[in-house]
N, C-alpha and C positions, 0 to 999 in steps of 0.2 A: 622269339618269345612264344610261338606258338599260337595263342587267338588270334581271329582275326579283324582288327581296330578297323571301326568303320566313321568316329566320330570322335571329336578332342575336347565335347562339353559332355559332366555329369552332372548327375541331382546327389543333394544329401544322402537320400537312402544308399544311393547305388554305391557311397564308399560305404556304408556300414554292415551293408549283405558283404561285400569283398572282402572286407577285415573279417565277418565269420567264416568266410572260408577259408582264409588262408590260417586260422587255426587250426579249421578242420582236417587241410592239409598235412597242417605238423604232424596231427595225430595221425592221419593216415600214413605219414612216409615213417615215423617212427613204428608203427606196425608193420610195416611191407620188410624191415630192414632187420626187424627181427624174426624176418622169415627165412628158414634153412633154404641155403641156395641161391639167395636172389643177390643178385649184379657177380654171381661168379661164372670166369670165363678168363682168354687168353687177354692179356695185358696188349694193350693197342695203345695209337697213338693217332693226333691228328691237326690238323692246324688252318687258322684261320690267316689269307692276308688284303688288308685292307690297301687299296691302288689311290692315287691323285692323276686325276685324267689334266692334261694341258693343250694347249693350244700352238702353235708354228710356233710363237713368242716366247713359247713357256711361261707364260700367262693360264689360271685355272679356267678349264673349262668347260661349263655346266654342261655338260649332255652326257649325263652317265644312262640314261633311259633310251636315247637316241643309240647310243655306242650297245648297250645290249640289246637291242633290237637286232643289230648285224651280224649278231653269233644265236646260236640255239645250246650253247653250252652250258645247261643246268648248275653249274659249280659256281657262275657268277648272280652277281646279285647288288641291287643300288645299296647303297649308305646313306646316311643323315642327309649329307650337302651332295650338290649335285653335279657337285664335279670329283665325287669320291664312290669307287666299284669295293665289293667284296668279294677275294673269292675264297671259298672249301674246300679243301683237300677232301679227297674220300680218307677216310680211317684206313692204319696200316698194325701188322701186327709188330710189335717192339724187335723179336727173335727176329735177325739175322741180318738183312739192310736196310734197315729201316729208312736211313738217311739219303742215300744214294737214291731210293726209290723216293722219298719224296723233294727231293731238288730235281729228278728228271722231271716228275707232275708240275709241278712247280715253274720250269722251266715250257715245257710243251702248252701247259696253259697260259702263260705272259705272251707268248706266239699267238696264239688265237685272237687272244683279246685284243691285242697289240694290231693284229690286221683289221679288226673291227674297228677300233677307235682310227686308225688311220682312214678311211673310210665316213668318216665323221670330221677330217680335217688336224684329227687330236693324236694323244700320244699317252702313252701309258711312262707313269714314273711310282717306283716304289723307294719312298724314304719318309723318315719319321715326321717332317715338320715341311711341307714344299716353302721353299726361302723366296720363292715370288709371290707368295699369298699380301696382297694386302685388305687391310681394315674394311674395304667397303665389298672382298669378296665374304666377309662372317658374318653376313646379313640376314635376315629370316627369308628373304626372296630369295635369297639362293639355295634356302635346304629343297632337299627332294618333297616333289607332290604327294606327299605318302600320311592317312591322317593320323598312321600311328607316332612321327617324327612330332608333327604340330602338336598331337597329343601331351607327348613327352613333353615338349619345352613348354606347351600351357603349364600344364600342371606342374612342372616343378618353378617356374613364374610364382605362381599362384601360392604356391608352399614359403616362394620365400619373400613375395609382398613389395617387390623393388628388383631394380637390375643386379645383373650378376657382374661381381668386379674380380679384376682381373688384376694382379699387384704383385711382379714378378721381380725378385734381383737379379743383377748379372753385368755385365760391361756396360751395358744401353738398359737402366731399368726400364720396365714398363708397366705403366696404369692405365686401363682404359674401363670402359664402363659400357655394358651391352645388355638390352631389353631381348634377346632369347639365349636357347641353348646353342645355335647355329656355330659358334666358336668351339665346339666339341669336333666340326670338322676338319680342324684344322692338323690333327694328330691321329694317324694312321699307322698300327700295331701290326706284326706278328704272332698270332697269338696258336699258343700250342697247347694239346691236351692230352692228357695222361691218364688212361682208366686205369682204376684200380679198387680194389676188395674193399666192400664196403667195410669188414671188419678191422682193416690197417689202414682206412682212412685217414685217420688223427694224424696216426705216424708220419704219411705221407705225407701229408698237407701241409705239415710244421717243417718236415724236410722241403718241402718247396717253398717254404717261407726264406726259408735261411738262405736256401738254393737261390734266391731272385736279387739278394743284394749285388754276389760281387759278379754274376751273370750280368744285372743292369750295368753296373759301372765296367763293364769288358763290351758293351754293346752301343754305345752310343750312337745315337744319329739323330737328333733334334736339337741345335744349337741355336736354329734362327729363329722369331715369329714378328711377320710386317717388318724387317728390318733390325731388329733388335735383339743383338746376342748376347743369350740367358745361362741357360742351362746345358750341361753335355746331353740331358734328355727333359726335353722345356713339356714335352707332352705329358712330362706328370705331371707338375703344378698345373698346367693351364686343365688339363682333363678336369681337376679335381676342383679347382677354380671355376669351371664354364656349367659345372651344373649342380656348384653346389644351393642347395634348395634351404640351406637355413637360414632364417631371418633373425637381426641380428638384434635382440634383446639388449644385450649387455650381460658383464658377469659370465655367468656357466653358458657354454656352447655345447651344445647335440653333437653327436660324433659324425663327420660328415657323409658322403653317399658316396666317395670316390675316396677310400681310402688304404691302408697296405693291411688294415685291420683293427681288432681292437683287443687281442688278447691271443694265447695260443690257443690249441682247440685239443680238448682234454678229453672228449670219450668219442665223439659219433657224427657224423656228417650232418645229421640234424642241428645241432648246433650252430653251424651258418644258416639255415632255412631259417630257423628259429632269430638269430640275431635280427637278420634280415628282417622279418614281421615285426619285431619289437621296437626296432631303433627307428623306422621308418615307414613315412608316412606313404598308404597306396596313392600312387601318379595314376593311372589308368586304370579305373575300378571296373573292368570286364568280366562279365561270368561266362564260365562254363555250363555246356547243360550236364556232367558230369557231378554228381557227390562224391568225392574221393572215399568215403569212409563206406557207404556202399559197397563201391564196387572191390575194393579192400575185404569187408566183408563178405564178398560173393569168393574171394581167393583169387581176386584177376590182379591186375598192374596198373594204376590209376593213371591217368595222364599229367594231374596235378595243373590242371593249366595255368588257373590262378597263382598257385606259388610260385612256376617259371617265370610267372609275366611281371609275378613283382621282385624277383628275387631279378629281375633281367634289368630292375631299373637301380640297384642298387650294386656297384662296380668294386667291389674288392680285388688287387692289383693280382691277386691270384685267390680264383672265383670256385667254388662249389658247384658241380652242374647235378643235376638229377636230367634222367632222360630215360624215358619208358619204352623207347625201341627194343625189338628181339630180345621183350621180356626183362628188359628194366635193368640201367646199369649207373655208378657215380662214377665221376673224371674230374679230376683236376683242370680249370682253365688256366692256363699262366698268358697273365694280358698285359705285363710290362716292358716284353721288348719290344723295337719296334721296327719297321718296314727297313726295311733298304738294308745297305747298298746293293748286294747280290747274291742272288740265290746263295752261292758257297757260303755267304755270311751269316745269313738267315736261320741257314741250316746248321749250319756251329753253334749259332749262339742256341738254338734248341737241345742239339747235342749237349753243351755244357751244362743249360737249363737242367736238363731230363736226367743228365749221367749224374749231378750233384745231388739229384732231389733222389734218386736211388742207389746213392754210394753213401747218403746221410740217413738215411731213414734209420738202416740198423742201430746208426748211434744216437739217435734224437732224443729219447727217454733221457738220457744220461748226458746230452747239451746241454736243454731249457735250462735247468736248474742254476746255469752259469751265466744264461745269457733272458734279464730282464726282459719284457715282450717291448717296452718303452723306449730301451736301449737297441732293439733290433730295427724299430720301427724308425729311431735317429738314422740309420745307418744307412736304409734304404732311400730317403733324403737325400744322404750325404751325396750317396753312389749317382743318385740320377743329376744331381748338381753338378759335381766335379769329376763323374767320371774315373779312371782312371786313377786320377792323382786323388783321390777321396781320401781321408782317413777319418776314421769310423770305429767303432767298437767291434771288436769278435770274441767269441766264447774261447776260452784255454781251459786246459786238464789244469792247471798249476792256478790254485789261488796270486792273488785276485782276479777273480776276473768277472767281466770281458777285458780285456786291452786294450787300446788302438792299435792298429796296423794299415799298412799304406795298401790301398786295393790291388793295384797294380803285383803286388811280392804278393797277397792272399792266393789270388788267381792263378800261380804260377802254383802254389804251396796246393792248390783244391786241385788240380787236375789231374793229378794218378788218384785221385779219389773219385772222380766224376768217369773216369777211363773204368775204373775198378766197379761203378754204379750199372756202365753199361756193358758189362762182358756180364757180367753176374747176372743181367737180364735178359740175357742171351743174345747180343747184336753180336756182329762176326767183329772181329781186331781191327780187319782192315779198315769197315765201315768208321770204327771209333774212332782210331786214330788217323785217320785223313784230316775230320772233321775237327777234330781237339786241337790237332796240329794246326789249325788254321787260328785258332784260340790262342795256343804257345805265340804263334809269331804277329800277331794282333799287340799282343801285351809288349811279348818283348820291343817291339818299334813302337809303341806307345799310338800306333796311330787309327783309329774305330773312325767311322765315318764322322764322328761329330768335330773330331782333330784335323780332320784332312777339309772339310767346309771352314774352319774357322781360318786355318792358314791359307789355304788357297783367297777368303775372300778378301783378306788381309793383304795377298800378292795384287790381286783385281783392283782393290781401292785405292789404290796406288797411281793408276793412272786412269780411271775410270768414275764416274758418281756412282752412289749407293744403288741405284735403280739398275743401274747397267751391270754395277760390277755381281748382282745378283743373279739377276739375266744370265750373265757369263757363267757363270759359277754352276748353275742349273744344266747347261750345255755341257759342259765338262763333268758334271756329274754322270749325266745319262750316256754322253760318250763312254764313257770307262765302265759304266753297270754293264752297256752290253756286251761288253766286254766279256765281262763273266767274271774275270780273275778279283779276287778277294783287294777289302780294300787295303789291306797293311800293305798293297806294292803297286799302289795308286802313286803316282809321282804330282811333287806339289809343283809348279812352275811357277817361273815370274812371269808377271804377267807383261 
């Protein structure tokens, strides 16, 4: 987010100087953006992946500060809870292998890391939901020592006046009830990004809107939380659940802070900055020694601190970024897939991601109009719910529409369009169709990481208690990630 939080209590004033700046912001990035030239440049790409560190048991295990200690490798970085690492890819240029080149980095860096936390006694796992997390690991003792983390779960505490509940369906529902944000750590993303022209933003962004449903439901890997199987991707609800900050009046509800959106986006990137300030209240009221309008006015690139910092606390499932580096550029964040099972899959599902949201863009004008924003925002529900087997609404040429259609036949139906998104953006054939091809046979065997955990623990429970037979499951997991090979030719066993 950029400042740097040194304290998690404010005073009155200090949110009401914040909120005028973060108008003054608008005004400033609305000026910079109607400036000839600014954020143009080659189309790049880049990606964020959050780790769960564990322990010999496969039990979580808090030393994410201790375990980077043991590398000097600048790309990683703590998270929330403290038994979760981040790492950054460097940005890649889109043209040519984009994908190859970033599952090698990908790859070389989980090597590093992976010796450092061995070294620590621990063990690096990438998947969306670790299925040996229990209830007493979502605890505020276990977030990281960091006071912009406390910051955060004060303040959105504070916003919504009572604990945050947590109210999930699924085979084993779940309700529990939690005095901070620390349940945010329980769901760890792949998250990828997309720069693109400030002037085709809109286009873009509404094509990665559309792009993220049947992407989520071809991606799955979070079916479990503390025992309890939810969702084919449980890290949406629970995300949007663990911080949401409104308190509950009755009647009319505020649009929440984790959400897939609240409309399309009709002229300029501003417009998410802009919501952002509006719908929501500032959680860490920080200033910059910085006037954006200033230095706007002098003809320079403003940092914008305070808009990132608040625009940073408010999660739309695919995010708006501004970012003033090598003279100022916007990127799409896409933040709903998530970690695991392995590189190869990661990187498909980004491929499919990125190929959709640029084989759709051209025809996005002449979608919306068939496809409600209300209706879309159902579907991406549907998708993280059921996965696969979803059905959902999608846009047709042919009145009426939307339709239903089963995700699983969408996905098949989207992907000479997502193939066609990234040749036209210049990545080489081979690169695309490795990767897409990993998509094809995904679908076709029906089986994403969250299908291959539900059966397998289904095989375990069979002879085994719930505690062990997860145990188990987690071992067999990591055996086969290191595998490498994709998860549709992971074999389920009896146990």
């Amino acid at each position: 987010m950029g400042l740097l939080i040194t304290r998690d209590t404010f005073e009155d004033h200090e949110y009401v100087r914040f909120s005028e700046r973060l108008l003054a912001s608008i005004e400033a990035l609305d000026i910079l953006l109607a400036r000839p030239g600014f954020g143009a440049g080659e189309t790049t790409i880049g990606a964020e992946l959050e780790l769960f560190l564990v322990d010999d048991a496969g039990l979580p295990l808090p030393a994410n500060r201790e375990v980077l200690a043991k590398t000097v490798d600048p790309r990683f970085t703590v998270e929330m809870d403290r038994f979760n690492l981040e790492f950054n890819a460097r940005p890649l240029p889109l043209a040519g292998g984009p994908f190859a080149a970033l599952a090698a980095e990908i790859d070389g860096a989980m090597a590093e890391i992976s010796r450092a936390a061995r070294e620590c006694s621990g063990r690096i796992v990438h998947i969306g939901i670790l299925p040996t997390l229990c209830r007493e690991d979502l605890v505020v003792e276990k977030m990281t020592d960091n006071p912009r983390y406390h910051a955060l779960s004060k303040g959105l505490r504070q916003l919504r006046g009572g604990p945050f509940q947590l109210r999930i369906h699924g085979d084993d529902p779940l309700a529990l009830d939690t005095d901070d944000a620390a349940m945010e750590g329980a769901c760890t993303s792949f998250q990828v990004h997309l720069r693109v022209s400030p002037k085709n933003f809109a286009r873009f962004y509404n094509a990665a809107q559309l792009a993220t449903i049947p992407a989520l439901a071809a991606s799955g890997n979070s079916p479990l939380l503390v025992g309890h199987r939810l969702w084919e991707e449980t890290r949406i609800a629970l995300f949007k659940q663990s911080v949401d900050d409104r308190a509950d009046h009755g009647g009319w509800h505020a649009p929440p802070r984790v959400s897939f959106g609240n409309g399309w986006m009709r002229q300029t990137v501003v417009e998410a900055f802009a919501e952002s300030v509006a719908l929501h209240a500032p959680v860490i009221p920080v200033l910059d020694k910085e006037h954006p309008l200033e230095v706007v006015g002098r003809g320079q690139v403003p940092l914008l601190a305070e808009l990132r910092l608040h625009h940073g606390t408010v999660w739309r499932w695919n995010r708006a970024v501004y970012d003033p580096a090598g003279g100022g550029h916007v990127r799409i964040e896409f933040r709903a897939l998530p970690a695991g099972p392995t590189t190869a899959d990661m990187v498909a599902n980004a491929a499919f991601m990125l190929g959709l949201t640029l084989g759709l863009a051209p025809e996005v004008d002449r979608i919306l109009p068939a496809y409600p924003f209300s209706l879309a925002q159902h579907a991406f529900y549907r998708a993280a719910q059921s996965g696969l087997d979803a059905v959902f609404p999608w846009p047709t040429d042919a009145a009426p529409s939307p339709r239903d259609v089963n995700a699983a036949s969408l996905c098949l139906q989207l992907l000479p369009i997502a193939r066609r998104g990234l040749i036209d953006g210049g990545v080489d054939a081979r690169d695309a169709d490795h990767y897409l091809s990993i998509i094809a046979s995904r679908v076709d065997t029906r089986r994403t990481g969250a299908t291959w955990q539900r059966r397998t623990l289904a095989a375990l429970c069979r002879s085994m208690s719930l505690p062990e037979a997860l145990r188990a499951l987690l071992w067999r997991y990591e055996s086969l990630s290191a595998r490498g090979a994709p998860v549709h030719t992971w074999p389920i066993e009896d146990a």
